[in-house]
DSSP file (Angstrom, degrees, kcal/mol; ACC not computed):
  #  RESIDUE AA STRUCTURE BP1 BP2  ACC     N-H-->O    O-->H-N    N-H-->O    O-->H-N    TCO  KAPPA ALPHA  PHI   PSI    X-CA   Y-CA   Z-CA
    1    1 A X              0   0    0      0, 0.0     0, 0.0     0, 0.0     0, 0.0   0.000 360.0 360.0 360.0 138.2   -6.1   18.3  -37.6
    2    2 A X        -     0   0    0      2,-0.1     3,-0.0     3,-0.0     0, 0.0  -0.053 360.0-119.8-112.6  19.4   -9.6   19.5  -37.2
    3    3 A X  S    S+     0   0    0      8,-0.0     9,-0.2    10,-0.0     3,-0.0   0.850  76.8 126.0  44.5   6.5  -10.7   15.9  -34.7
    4    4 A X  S    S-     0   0    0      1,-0.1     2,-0.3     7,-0.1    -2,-0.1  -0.451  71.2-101.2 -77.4-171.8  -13.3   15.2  -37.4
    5    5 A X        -     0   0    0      4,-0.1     7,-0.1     1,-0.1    -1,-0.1  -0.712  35.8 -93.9-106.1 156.6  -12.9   11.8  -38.7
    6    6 A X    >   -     0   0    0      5,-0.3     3,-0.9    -2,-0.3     2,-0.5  -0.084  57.8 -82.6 -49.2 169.5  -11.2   10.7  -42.1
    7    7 A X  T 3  S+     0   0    0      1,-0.2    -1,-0.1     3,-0.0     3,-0.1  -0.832 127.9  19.8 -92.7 117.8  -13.5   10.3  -45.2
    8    8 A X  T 3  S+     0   0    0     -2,-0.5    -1,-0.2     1,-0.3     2,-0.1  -0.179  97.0 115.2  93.6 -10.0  -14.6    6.7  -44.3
    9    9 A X    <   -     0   0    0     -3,-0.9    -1,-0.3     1,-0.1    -4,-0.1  -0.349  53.6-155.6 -74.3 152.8  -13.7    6.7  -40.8
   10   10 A X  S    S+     0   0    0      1,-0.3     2,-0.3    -2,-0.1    -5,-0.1   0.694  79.5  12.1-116.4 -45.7  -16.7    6.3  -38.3
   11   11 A X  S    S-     0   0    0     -7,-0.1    -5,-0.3     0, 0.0    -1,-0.3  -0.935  93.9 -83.7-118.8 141.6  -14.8    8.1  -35.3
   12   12 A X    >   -     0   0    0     -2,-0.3     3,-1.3    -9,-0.2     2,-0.6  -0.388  53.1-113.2 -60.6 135.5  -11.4   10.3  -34.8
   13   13 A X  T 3  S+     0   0    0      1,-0.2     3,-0.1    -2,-0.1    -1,-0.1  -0.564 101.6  18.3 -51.6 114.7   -8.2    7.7  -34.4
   14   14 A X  T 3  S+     0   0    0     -2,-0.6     2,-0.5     1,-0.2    -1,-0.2   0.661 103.7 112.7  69.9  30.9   -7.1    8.1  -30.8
   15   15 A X  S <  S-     0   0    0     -3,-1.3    -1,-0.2     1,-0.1    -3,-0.0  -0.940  77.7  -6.2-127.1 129.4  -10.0    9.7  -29.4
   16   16 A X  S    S+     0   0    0     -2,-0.5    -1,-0.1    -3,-0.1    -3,-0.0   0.774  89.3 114.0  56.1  15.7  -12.4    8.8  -27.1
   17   17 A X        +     0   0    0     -3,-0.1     2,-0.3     2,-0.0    -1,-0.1   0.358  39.0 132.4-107.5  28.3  -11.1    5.2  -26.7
   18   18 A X        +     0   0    0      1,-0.1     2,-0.3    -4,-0.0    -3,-0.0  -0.569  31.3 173.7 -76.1 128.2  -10.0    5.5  -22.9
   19   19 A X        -     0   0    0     -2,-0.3     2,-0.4     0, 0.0    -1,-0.1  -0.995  24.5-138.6-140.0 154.0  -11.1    2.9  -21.2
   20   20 A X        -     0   0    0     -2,-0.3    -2,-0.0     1,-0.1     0, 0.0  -0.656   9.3-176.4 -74.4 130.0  -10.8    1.2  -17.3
   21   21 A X        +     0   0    0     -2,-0.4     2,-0.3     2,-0.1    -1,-0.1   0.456  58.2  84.9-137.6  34.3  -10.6   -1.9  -16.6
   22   22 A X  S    S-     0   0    0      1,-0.1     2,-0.2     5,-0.0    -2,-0.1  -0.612  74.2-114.1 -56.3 134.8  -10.7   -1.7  -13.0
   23   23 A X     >  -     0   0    0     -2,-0.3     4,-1.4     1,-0.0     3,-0.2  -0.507  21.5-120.3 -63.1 162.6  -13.7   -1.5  -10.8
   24   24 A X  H  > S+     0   0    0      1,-0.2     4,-1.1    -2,-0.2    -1,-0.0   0.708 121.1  50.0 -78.5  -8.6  -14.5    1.1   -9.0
   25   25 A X  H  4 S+     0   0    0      2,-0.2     4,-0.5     1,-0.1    -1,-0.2   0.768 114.7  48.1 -90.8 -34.1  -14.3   -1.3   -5.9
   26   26 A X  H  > S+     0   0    0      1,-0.2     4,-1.3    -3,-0.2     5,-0.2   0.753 110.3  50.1 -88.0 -23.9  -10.7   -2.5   -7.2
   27   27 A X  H  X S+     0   0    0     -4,-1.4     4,-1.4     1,-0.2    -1,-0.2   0.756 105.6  52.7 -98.4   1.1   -9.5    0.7   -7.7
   28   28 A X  H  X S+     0   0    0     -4,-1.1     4,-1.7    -3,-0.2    -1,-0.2   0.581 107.0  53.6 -66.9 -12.4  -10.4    2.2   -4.3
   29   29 A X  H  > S+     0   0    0     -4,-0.5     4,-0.5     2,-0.2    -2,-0.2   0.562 112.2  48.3 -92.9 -10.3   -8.7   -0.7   -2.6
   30   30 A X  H >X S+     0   0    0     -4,-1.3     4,-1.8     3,-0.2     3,-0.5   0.928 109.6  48.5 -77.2 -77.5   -5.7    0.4   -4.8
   31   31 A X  H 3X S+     0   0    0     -4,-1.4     4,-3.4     1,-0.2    -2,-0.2   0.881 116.1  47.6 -48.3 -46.8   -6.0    4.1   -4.0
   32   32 A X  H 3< S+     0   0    0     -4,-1.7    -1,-0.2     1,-0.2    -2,-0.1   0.990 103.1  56.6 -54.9 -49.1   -6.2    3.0   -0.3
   33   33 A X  H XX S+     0   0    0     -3,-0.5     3,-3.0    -4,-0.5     4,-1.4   0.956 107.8  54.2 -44.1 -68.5   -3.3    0.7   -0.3
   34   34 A X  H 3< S+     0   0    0     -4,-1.8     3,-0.2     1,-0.3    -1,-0.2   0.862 105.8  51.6 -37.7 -56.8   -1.2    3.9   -1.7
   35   35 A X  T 3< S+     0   0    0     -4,-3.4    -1,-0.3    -5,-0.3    -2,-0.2   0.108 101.6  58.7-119.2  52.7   -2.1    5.9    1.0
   36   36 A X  T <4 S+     0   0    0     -3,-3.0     3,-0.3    46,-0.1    -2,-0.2   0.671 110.5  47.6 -53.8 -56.0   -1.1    3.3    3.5
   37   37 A X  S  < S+     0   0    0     -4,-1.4    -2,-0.2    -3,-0.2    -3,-0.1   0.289  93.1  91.3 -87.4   1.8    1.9    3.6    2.1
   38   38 A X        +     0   0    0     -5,-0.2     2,-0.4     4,-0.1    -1,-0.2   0.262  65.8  65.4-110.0  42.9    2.0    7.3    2.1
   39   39 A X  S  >>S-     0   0    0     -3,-0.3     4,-2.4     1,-0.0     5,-0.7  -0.979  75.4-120.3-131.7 136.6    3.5    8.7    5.0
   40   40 A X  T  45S+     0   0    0     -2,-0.4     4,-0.2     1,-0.2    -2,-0.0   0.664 110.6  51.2 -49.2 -11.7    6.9    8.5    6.2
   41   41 A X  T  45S+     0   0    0      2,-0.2    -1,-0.2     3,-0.1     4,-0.1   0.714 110.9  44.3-118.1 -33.1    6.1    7.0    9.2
   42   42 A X  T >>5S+     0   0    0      2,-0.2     3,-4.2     1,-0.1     4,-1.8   0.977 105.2  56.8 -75.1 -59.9    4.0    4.2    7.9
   43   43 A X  H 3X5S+     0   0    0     -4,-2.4     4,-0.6     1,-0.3    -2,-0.2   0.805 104.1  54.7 -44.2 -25.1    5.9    3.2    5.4
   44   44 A X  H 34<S+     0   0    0     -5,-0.7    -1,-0.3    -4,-0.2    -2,-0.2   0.371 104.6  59.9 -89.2   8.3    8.8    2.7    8.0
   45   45 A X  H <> S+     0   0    0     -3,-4.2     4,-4.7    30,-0.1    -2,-0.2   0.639 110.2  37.2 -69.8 -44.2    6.5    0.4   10.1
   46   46 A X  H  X S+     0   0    0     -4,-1.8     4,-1.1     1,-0.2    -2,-0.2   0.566 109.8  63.9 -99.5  15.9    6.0   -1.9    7.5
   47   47 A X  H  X S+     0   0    0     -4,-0.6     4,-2.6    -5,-0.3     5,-0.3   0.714 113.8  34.5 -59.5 -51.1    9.7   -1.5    6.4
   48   48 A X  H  > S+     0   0    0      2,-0.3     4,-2.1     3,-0.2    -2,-0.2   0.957 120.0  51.3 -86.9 -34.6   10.7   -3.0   10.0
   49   49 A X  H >< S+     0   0    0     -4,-4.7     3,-2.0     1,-0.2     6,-0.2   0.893 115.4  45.3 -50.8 -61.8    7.3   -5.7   10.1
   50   50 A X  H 3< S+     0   0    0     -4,-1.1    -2,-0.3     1,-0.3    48,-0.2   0.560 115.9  43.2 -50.5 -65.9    8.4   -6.8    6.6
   51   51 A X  H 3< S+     0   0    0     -4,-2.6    -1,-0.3     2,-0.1     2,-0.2   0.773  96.9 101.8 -83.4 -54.0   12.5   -7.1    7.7
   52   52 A X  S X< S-     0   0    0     -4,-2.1     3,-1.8    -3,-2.0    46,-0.2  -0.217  79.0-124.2 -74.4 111.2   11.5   -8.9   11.1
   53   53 A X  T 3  S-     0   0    0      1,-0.3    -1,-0.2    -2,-0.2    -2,-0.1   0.054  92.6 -10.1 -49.9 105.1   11.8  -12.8   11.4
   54   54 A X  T 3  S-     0   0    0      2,-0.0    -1,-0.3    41,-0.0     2,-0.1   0.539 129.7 -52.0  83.4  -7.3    8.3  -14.0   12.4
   55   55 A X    <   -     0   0    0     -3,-1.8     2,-0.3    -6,-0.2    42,-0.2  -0.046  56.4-114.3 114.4 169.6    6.9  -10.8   13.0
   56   56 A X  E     -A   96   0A   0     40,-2.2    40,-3.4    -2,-0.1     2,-0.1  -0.871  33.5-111.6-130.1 140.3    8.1   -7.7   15.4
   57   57 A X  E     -A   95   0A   0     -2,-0.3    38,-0.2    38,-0.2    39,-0.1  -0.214  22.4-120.6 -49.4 152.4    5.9   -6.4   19.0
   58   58 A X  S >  S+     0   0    0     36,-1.0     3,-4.0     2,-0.1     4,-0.5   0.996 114.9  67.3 -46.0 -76.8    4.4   -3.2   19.0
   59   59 A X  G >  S+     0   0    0      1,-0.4     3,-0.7     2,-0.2     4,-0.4   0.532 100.5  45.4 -45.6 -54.4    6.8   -2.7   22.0
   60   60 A X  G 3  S+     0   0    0      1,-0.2    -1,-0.4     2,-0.1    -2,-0.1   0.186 104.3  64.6 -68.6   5.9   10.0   -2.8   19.7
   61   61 A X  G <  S+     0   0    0     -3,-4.0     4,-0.3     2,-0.1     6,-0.3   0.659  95.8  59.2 -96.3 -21.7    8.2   -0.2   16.9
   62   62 A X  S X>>S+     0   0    0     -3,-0.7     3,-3.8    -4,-0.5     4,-1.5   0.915 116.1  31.2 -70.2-100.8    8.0    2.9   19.5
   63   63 A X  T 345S+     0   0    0     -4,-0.4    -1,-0.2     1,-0.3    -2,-0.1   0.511 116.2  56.8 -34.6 -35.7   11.9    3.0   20.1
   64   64 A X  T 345S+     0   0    0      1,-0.1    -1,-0.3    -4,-0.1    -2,-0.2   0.539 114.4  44.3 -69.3 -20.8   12.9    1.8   16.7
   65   65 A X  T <45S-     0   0    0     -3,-3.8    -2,-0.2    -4,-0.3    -3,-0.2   0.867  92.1-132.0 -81.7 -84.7   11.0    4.7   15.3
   66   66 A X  T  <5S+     0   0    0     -4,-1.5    -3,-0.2     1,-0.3     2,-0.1   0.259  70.2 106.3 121.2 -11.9   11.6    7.6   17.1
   67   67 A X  S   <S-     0   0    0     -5,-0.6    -1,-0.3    -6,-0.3    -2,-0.1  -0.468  72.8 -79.4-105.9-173.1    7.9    8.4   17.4
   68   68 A X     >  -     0   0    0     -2,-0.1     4,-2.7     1,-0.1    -1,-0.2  -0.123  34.6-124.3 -60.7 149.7    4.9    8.5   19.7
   69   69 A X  H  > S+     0   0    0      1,-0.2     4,-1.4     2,-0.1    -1,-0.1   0.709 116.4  54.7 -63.8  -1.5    2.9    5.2   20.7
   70   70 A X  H  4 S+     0   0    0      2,-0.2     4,-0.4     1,-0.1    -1,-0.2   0.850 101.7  46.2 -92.7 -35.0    0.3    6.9   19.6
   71   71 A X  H >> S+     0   0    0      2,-0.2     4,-3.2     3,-0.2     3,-0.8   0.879 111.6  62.9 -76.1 -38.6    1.6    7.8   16.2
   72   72 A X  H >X S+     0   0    0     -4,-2.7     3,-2.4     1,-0.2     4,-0.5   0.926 107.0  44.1 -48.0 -76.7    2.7    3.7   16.2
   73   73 A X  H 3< S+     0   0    0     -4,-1.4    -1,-0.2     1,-0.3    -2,-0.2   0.263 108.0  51.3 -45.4 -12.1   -0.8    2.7   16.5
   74   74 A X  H <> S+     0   0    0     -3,-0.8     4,-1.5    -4,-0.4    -1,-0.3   0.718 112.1  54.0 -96.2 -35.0   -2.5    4.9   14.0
   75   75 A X  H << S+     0   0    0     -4,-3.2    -2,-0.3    -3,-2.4    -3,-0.1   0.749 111.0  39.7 -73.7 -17.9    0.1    3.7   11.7
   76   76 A X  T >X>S+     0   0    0     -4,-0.5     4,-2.7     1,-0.2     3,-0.7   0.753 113.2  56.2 -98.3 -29.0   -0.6   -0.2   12.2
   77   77 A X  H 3>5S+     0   0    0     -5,-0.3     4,-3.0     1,-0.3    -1,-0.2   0.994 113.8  43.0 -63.9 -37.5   -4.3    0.3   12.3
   78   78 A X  H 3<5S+     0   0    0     -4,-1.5    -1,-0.3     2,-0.2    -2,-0.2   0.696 114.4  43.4 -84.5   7.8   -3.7    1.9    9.1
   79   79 A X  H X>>S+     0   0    0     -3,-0.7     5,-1.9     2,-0.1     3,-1.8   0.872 119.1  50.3 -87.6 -66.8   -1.3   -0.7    7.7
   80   80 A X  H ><5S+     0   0    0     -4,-2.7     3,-1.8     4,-0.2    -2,-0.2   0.963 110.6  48.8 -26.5 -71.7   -3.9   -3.2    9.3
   81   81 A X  T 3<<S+     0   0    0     -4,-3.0    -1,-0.2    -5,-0.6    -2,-0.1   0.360 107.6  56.5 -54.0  -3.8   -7.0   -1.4    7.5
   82   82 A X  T <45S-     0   0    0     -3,-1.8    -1,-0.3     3,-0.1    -2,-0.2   0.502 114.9-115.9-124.6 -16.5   -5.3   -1.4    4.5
   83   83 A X  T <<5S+     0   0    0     -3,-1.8    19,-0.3    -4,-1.0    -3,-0.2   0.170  83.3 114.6 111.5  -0.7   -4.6   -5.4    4.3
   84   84 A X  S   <S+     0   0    0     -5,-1.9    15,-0.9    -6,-0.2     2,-0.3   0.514  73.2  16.7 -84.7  -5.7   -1.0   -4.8    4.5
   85   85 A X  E    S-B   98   0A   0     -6,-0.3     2,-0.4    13,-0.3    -2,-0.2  -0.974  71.6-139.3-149.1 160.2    0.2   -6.3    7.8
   86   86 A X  E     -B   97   0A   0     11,-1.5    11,-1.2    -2,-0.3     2,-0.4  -0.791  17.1-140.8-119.2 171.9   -1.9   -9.1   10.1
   87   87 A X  E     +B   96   0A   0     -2,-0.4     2,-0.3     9,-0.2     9,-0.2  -0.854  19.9 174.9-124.2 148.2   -2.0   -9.1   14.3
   88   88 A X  E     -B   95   0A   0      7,-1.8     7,-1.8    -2,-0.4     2,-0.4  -0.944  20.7-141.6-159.5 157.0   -1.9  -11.8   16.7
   89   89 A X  E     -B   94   0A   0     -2,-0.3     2,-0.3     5,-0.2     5,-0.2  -0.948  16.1-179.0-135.1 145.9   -1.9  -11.2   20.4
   90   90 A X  E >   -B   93   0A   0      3,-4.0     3,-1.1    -2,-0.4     2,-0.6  -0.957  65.5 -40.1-146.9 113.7    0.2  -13.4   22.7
   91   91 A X  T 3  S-     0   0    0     -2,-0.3    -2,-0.1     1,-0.3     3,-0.0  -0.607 122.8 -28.0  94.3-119.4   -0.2  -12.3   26.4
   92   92 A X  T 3  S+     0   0    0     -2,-0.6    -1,-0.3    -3,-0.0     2,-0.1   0.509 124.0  90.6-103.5 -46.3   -0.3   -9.0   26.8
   93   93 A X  E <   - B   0  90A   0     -3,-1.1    -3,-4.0    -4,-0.0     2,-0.4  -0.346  60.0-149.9 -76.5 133.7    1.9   -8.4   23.5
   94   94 A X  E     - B   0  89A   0     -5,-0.2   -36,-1.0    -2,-0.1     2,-0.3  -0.983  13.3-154.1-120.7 130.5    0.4   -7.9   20.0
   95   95 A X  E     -AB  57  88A   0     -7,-1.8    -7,-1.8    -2,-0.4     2,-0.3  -0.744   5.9-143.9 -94.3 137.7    2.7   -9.1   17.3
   96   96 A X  E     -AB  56  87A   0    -40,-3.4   -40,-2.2    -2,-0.3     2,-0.4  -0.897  13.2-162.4-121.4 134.5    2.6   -7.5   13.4
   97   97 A X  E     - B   0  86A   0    -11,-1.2   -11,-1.5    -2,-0.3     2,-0.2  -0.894  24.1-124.2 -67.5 126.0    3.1   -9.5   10.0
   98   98 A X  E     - B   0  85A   0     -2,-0.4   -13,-0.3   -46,-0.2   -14,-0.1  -0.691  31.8-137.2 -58.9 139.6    3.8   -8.5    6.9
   99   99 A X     >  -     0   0    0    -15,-0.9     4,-2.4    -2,-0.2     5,-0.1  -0.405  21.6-116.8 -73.5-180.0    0.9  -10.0    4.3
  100  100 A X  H  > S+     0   0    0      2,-0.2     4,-2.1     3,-0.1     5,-0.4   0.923 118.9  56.8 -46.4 -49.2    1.9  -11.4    1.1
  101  101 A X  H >> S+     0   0    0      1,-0.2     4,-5.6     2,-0.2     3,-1.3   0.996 115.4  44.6 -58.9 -53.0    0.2   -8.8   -0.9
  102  102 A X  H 3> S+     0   0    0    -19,-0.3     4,-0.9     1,-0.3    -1,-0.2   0.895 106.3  53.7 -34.2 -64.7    2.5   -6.4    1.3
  103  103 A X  H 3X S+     0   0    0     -4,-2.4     4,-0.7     1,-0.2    -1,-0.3   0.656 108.8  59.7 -63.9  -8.7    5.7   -8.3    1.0
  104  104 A X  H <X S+     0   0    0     -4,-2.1     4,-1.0    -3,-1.3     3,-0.2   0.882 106.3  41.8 -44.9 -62.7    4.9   -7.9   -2.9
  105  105 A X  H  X S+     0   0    0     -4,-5.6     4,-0.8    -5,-0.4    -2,-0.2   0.707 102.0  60.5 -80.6  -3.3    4.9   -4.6   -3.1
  106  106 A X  H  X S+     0   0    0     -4,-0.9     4,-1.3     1,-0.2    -1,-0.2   0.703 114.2  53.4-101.1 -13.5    8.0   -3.6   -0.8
  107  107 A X  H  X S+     0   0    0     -4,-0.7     4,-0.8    -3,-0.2    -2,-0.2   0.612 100.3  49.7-100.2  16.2    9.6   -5.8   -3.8
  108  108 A X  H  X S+     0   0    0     -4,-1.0     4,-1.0     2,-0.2    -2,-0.2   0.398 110.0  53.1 -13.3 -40.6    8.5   -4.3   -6.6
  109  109 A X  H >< S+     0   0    0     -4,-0.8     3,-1.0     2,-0.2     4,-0.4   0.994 114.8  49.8 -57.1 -86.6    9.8   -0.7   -4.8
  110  110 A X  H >X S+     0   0    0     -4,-1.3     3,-4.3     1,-0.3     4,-1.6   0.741 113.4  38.6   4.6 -90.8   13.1   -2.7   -4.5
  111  111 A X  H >< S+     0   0    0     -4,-0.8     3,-0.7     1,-0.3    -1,-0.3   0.833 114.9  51.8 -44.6 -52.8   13.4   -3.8   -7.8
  112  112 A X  T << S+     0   0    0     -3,-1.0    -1,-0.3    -4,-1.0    -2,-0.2   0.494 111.1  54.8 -73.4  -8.7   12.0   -0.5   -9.4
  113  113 A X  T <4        0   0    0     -3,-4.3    -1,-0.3    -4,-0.4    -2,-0.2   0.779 360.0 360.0-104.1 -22.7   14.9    1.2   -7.1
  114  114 A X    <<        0   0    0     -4,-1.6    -1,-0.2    -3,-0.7    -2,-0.2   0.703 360.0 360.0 -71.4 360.0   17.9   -0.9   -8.4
């Protein structure tokens, strides 16, 4: 096959018809979202929001982990930053959600795993 087009054909058949249909604005919020999710250590934050009845303390992610506070807090900001968990502070204590869009996708993974 030489890619010219057939004798009547205007264009080659399967060539050059790739198209997006994303934005570039939808598909960065995608690409972020991914790499929320792409470290072990986030993704096992919003493993344990998502599991936790009503949403789980900072204070209970440190110990549950096995990592730094520090490393907790880079992870939720990025968990946060990424739409994927919400905050509320009571006291002293800030408490993490999962969102919807979030609890979506950790069943999709699920599903995709069975």
């Amino acid at each position: 096959m030489s890619g010219q087009p057939a004798e009547g054909e205007s264009e080659p058949r399967g060539c050059c018809r790739a198209s997006q249909s994303l934005t570039d604005e939808e598909l960065a919020a995608d690409v972020g979202t991914l790499t929320a999710l792409g470290s072990d250590t986030r993704y096992e934050v919003l493993r344990l929001i998502a599991e936790s009845d009503g949403g789980i303390c900072v204070c209970e992610l440190e110990p549950a982990l096995g990592v730094s506070q520090g490393a907790v807090s880079q992870a939720l900001s990025r968990l946060f930053g990424a739409g994927l968990v919400d905050r509320r502070k009571e006291g002293r204590w800030r408490y993490y959600t999962a969102t919807e869009r979030a609890e979506k996708l950790l069943d999709v993974l699920d599903e995709t795993r069975q």
